[in-house]
C-alpha positions as CSV (number, residue, x, y, z in Angstrom):
1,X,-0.5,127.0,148.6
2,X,0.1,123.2,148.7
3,X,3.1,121.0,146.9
4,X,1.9,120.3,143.7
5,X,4.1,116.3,142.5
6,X,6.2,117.6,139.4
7,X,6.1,114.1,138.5
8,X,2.8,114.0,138.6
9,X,2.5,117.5,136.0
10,X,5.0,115.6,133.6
11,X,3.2,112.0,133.5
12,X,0.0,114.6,132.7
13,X,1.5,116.6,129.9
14,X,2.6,113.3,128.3
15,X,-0.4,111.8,128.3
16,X,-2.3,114.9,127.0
17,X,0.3,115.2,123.5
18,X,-0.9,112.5,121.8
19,X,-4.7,113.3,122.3
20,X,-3.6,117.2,121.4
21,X,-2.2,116.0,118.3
22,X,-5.1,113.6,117.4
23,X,-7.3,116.6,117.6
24,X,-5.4,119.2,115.6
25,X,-4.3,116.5,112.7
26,X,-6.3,115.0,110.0
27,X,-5.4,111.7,108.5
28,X,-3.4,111.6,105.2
29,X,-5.0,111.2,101.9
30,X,-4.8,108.2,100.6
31,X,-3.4,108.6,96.8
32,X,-5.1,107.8,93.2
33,X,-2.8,105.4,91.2
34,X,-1.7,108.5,88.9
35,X,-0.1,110.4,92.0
36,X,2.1,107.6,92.9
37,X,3.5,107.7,89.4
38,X,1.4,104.7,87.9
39,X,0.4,105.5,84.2
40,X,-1.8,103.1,82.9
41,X,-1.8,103.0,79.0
42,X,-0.6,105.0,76.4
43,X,-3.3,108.1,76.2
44,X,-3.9,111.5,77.7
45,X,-6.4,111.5,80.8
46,X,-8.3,114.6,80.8
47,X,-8.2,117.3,83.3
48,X,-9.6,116.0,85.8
49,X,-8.9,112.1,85.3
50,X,-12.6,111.5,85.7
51,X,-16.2,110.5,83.8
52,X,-16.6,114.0,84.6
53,X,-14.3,114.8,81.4
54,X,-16.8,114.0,79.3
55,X,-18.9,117.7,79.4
56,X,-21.8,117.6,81.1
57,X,-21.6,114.7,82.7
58,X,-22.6,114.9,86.9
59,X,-21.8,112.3,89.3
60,X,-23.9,112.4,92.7
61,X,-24.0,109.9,95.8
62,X,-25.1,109.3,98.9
63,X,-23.4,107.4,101.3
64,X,-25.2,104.9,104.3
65,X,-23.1,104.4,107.0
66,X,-25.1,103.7,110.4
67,X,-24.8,101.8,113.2
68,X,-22.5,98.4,113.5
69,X,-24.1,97.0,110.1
70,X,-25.1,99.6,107.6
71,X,-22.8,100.0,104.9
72,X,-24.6,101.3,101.6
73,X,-25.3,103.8,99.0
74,X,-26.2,105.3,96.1
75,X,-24.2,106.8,93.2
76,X,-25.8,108.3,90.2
77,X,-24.2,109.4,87.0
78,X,-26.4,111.9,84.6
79,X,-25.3,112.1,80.9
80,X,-26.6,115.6,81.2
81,X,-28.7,118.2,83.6
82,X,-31.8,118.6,81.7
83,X,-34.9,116.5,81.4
84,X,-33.6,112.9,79.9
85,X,-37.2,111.7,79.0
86,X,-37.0,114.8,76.9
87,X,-33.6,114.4,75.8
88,X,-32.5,110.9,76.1
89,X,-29.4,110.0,74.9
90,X,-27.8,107.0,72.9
91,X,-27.2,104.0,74.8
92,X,-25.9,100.2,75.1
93,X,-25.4,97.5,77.9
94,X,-22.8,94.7,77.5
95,X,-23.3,91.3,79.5
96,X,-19.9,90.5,80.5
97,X,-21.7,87.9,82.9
98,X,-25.8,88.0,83.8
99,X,-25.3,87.0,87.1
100,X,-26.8,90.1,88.6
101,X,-30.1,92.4,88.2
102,X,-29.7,95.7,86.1
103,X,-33.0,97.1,86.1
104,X,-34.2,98.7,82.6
105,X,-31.8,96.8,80.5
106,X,-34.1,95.3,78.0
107,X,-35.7,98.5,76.6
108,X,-32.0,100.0,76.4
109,X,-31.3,96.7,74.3
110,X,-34.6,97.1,72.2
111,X,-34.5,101.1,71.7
112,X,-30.7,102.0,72.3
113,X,-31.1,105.0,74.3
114,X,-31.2,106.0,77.8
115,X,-33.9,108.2,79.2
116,X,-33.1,108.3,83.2
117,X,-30.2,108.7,85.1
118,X,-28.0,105.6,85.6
119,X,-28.1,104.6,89.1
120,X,-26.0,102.4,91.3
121,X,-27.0,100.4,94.6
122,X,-26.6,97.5,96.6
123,X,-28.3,94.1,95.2
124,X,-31.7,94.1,97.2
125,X,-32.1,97.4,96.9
126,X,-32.6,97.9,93.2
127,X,-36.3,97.7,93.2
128,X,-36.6,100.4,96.0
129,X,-34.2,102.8,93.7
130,X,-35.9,102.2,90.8
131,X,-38.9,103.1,92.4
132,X,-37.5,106.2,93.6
133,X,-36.0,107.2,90.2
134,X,-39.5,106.6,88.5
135,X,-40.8,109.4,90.9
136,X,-38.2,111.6,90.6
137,X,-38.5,111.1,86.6
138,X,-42.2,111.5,87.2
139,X,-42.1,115.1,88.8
140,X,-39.8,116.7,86.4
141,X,-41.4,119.2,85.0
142,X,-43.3,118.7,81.5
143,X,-43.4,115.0,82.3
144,X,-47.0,115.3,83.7
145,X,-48.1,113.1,80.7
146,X,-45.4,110.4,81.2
147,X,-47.6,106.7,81.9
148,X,-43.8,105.1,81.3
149,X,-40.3,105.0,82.7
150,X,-37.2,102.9,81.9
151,X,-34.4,103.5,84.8
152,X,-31.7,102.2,84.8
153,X,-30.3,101.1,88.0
154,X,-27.3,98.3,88.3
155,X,-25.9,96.6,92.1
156,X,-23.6,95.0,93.1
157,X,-23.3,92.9,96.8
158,X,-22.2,94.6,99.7
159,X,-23.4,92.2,101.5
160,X,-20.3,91.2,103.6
161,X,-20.2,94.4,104.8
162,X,-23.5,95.6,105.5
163,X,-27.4,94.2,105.9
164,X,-28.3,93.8,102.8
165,X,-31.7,92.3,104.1
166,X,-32.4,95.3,105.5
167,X,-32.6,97.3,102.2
168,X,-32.1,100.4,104.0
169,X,-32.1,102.6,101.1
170,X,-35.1,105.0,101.2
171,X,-36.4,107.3,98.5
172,X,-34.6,110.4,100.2
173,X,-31.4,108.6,99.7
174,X,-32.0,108.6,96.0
175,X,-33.4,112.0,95.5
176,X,-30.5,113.1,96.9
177,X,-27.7,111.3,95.1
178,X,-29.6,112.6,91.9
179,X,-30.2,116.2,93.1
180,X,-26.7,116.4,94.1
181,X,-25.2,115.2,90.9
182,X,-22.4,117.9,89.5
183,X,-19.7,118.2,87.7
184,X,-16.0,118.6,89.0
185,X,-13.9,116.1,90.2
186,X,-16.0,112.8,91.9
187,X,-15.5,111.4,94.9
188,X,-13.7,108.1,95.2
189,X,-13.6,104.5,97.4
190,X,-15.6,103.9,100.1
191,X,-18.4,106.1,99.1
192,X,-22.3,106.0,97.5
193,X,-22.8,102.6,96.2
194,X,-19.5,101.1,96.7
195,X,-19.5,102.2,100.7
196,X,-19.5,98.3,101.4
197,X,-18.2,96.6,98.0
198,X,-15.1,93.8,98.6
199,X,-12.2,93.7,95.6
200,X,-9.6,91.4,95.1
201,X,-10.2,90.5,98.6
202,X,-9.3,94.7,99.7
203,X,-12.2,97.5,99.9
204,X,-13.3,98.4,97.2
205,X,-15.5,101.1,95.8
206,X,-16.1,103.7,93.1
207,X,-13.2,104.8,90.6
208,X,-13.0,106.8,88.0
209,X,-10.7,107.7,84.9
210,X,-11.0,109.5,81.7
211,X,-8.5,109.0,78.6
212,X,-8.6,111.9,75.9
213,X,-7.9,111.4,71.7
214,X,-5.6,113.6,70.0
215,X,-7.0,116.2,67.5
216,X,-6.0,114.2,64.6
217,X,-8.1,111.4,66.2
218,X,-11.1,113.7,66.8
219,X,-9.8,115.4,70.4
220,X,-13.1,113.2,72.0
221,X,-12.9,111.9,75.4
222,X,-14.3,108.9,77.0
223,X,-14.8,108.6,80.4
224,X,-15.2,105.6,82.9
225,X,-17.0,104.9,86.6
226,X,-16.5,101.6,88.3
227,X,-18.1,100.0,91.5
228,X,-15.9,97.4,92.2
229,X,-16.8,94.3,94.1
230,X,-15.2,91.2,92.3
231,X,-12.4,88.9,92.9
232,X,-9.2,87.4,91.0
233,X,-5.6,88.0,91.3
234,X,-4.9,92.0,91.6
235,X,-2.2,92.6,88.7
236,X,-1.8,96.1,88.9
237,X,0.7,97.6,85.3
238,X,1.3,93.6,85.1
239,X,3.0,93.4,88.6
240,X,1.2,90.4,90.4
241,X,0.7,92.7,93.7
242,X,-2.2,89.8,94.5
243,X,0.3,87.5,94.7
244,X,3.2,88.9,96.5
245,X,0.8,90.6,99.1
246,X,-0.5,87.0,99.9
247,X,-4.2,87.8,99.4
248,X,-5.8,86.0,96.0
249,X,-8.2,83.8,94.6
250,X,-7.6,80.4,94.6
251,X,-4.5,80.7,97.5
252,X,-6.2,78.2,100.0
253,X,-6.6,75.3,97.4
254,X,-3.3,76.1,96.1
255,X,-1.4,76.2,99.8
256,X,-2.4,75.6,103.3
257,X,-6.0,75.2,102.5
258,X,-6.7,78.0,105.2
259,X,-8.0,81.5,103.2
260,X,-10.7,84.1,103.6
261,X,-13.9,84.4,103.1
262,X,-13.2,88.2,100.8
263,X,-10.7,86.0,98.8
264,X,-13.4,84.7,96.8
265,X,-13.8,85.9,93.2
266,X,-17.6,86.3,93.6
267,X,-19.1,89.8,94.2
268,X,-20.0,91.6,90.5
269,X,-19.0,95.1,89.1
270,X,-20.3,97.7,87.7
271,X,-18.9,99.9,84.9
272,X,-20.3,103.7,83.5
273,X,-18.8,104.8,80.2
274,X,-19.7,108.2,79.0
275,X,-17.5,109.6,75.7
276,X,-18.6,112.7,74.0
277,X,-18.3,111.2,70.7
278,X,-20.9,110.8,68.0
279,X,-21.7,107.0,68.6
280,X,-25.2,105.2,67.7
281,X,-26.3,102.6,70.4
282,X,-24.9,99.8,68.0
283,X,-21.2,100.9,68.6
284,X,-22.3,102.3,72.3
285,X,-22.3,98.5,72.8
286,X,-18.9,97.2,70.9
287,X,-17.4,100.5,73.5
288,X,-19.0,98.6,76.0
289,X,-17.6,95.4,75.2
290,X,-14.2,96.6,75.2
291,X,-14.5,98.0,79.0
292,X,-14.6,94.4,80.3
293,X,-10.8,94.2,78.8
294,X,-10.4,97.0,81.0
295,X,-11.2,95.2,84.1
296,X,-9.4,91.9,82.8
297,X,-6.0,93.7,82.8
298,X,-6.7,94.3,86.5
299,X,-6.8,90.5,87.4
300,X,-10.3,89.9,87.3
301,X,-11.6,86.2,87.1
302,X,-15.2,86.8,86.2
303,X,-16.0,84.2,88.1
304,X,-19.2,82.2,87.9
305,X,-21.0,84.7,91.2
306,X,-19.4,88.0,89.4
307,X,-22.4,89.8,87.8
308,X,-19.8,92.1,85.0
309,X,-21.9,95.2,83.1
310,X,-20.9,98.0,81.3
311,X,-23.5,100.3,80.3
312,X,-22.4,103.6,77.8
313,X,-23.5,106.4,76.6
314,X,-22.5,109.3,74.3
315,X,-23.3,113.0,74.9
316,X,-22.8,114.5,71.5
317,X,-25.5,116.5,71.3
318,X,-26.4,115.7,67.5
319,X,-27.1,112.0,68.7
320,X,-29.2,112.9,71.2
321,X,-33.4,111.5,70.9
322,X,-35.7,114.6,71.9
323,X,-38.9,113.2,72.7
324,X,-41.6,115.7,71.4
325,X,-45.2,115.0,71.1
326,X,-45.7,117.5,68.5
327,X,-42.8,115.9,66.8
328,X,-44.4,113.4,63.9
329,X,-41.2,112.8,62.4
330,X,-41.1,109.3,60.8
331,X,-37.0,109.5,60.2
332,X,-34.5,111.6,61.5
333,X,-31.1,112.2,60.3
334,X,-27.9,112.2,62.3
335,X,-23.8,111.6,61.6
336,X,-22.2,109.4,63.9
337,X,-18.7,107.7,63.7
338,X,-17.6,104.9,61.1
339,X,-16.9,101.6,62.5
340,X,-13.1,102.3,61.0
341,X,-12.8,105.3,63.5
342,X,-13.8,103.4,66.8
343,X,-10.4,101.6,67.2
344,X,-9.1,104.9,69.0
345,X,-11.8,104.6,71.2
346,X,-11.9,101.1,72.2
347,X,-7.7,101.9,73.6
348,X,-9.3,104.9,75.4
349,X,-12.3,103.0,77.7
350,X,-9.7,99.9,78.2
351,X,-6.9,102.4,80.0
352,X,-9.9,104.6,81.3
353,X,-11.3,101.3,82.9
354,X,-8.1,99.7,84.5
355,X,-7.3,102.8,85.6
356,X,-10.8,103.3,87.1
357,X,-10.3,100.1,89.4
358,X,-7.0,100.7,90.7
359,X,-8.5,104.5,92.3
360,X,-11.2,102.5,93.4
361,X,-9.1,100.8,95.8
362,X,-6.3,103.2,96.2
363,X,-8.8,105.6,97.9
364,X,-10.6,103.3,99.6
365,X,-10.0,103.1,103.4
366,X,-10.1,100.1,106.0
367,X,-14.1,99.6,106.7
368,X,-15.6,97.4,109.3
369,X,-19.1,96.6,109.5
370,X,-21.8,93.2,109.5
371,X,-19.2,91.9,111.9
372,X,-16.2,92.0,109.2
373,X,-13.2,94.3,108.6
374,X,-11.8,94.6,105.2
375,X,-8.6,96.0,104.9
376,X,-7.7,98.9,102.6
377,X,-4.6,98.1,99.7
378,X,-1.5,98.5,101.9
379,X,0.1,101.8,99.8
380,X,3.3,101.6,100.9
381,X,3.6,97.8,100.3
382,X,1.9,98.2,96.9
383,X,4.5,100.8,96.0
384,X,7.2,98.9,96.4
385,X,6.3,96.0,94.8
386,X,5.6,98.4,91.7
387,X,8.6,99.9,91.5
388,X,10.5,96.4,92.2
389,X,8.8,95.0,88.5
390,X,9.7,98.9,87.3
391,X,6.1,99.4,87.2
392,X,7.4,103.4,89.0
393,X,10.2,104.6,89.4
């Protein structure tokens, strides 16, 4: 039997540990801001800290990832399971800023209700998802004398990540984010429509949070779903983390006049607000309003580029429209809340949004794609910096 070099066994061995442990270990998961101790606000989240809080509420996506350049999605949300052209419920859209295209928001304006899932997408792709949804909507069954569908379907740019002149969303992606919707806890970061979205100059993505009212307040819930892809100076519990990581809007006029392209405070976002409370579309919209607050206390700029929507909607079923041909109604009658009892609410969707954002990015991970690499929010730096402003402990 010949020598074997022990030398040669050892240098072997070595080399094979790391790839043994590559192979039997799986990445750590990154953290949502509650789990490194951040509270944001003064109220309850519900059980799950997610627009899923709100009962009946699914949340379905597909993500796009192919090749060197395809970065892209699609995330739905659906107020409820059934048929929505036969149960649509009350709904609103607030223009923080109209640079963008959110399909379907007129007739929400006009008629304040929602009678499709709410879909979200990459910019040039919202025609090919509406398209999509109109089918789907279509198909349902008892819809077979439907001759018209509003969907609702808002974007934001992923562009620096991913072709958008490609539009490579196809109807199967849509069918599928919608199909798949459920309830339960919702997948965050870089996932569904915010697979290639840019914030505060770090990925971005989708976030959720949900804030819950006391008893004595009414016990409802309000829940909120963000696709983040806008810019400012990140200000996370008030800490200026933007700042003190050296990546924020504005830092090349201010100092060497060198900065990066992602620094910009263009890009748009998208917000979801779904609150089991008995709201008509008119105070739908003033909950909408107050969202953009939400994303404010983050550090937003809102710049000029950033295309800023919140679109709501309540699930109480005694608010809900049931569209009935046999039904010749001329007035229906319905109790909703007061305009003195909304104050409660309008706390709960500003924590709910803020906190929304900051799991946006806190589960996002580094994504490179179009030629560009963005950078996931540094935890461990981020940490610190909160708990030197006593942000955590």
């Amino acid at each position: 039997m010949p020598m074997v070099d022990k030398s040669f066994v050892l240098v072997a061995v070595l080399l094979a540990i790391p790839f043994a442990i590559g192979q039997n270990s799986t990445p750590k998961a990154r953290p949502r801001a509650s789990e490194i101790g951040l509270k944001v606000g003064i109220l309850p989240a519900g059980p799950l800290n997610a627009i899923t809080d709100v009962a009946g509420v699914e949340v379905g996506q597909t993500t796009i990832i192919r090749g060197d350049n395809i970065r892209t999605g699609v995330t739905a949300v659906l107020p409820h399971s059934g048929n929505l052209y036969r149960e649509k419920v009350p709904g609103a859209i607030f223009v923080g800023n109209g640079f963008g295209k959110l399909a379907g928001s007129t007739q929400v304006e006009d008629l304040g209700d929602i009678e499709t899932p709410i879909l979200l997408t990459s910019t040039t792709s919202v025609a090919r998802v509406a398209d999509a949804l109109i089918s789907y909507m279509l198909g349902l069954p008892e819809n077979e004398d439907v001759l018209s569908i509003n969907p609702v379907v808002g974007e934001t740019n992923d562009g620096y990540l991913s072709d958008i002149r490609g539009r490579h969303i196809a109807p199967d992606d849509v069918f599928a984010a919608v199909k798949n919707a459920k309830g339960g806890p919702v997948e965050e970061g870089a996932v569904g429509a915010g697979t290639g979205t840019v914030v505060f100059g770090w990925k971005g993505g989708i976030g959720t949070a949900s804030r819950r009212l006391p008893a004595n307040l009414g016990g409802y819930t309000v829940g909120a779903l963000v696709q983040t892809n806008f810019g400012g100076v990140l200000t996370i519990g008030g800490a200026p983390v933007g700042q003190e990581l050296g990546q924020y809007y504005l830092r090349r006029e201010l100092q060497s006049g060198i900065g990066k392209d992602k620094e910009k405070a263009d890009g748009s976002c998208m917000i979801v607000i779904a609150t089991d409370a008995p709201l008509d579309a008119r105070n739908l919209k003033r909950l909408a309003a107050r969202a953009l607050l939400g994303i404010a206390r983050t550090g937003s700029s809102a710049s000029n580029g950033s295309g800023d929507y919140a679109i709501s909607f309540s699930t109480a079923p005694q608010v809900r429209i049931h569209a009935n041909a046999n039904d010749k109604a001329l007035t229906r009658k319905v109790d909703v809340m007061t305009n003195d009892a909304m104050s409660p609410l309008f706390q709960a969707v500003i924590e709910a949004t803020e906190e929304a954002v900051y799991n946006s990015m806190f589960k996002a991970t580094t994504v490179t794609g179009n030629g560009h690499t963005v950078e996931a929010l540094p935890i461990e730096k981020t940490v610190q910096i909160l708990k030197e402003h006593r942000v955590i402990k």
